[in-house]
C-alpha positions, -999 to 999 in steps of 0.1 A, spaced: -355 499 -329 -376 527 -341 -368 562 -322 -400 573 -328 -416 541 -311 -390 544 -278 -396 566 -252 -375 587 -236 -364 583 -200 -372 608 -174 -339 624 -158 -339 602 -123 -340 574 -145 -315 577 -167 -292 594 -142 -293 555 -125 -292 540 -158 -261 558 -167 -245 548 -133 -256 517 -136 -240 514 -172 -204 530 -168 -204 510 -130 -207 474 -157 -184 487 -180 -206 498 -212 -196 517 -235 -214 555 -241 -226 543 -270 -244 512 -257 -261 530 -228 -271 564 -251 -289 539 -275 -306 518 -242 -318 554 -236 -324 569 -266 -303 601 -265 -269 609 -280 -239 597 -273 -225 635 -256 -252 637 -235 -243 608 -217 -205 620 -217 -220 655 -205 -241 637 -179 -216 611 -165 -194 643 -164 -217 660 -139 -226 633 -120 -186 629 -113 -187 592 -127 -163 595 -161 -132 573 -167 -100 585 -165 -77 585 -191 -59 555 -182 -90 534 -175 -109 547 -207 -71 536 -225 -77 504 -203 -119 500 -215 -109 511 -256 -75 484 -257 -95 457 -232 -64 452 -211 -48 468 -186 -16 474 -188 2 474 -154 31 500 -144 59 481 -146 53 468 -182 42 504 -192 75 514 -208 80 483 -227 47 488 -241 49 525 -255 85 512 -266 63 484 -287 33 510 -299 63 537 -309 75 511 -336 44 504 -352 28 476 -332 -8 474 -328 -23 479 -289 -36 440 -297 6 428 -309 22 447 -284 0 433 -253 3 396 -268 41 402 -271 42 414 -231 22 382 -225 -11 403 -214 -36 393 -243 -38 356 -248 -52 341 -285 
């Protein structure tokens, strides 16, 4: 779509909108361009508002699998040899296809 033609959402709004995004599991990217601002003022916003991901659950959101505790080691063992995040979590049997 056309930025010129969108309209911007007014601050109540889009604080809900970006609660309502990172609570379904959207990407920054996906709810900046739903409300037609950049993709660090949603980071800066979700940031105030207290609602970011933690490192291991942005790790979890950017692989699209969790990893569980006990499998952890096994799996940096896998990444330090040169195995993709995709290889090493189909080799741990966490990724299927």
């Amino acid at each position: 779509m056309d930025r010129s033609v969108r309209q911007r959402v007014g601050m109540t709004e889009r604080r809900i909108a970006i609660k309502e995004g990172y609570a379904n599991n959207e990407s920054p990217k996906v709810i900046a361009s739903r409300l037609n601002c950049s993709v660090a003022s949603v980071k800066a916003t979700a940031s105030q508002l207290g609602i970011t991901r933690t490192p291991k659950a942005a790790a979890d959101f950017r692989r699209g699998f969790a990893v569980p505790a006990e499998m952890l080691a096994l799996y940096k063992k896998l990444m330090a040899n040169n195995f993709s995040a995709k290889e090493s979590g189909k080799l741990l049997g966490l990724v299927t296809g």
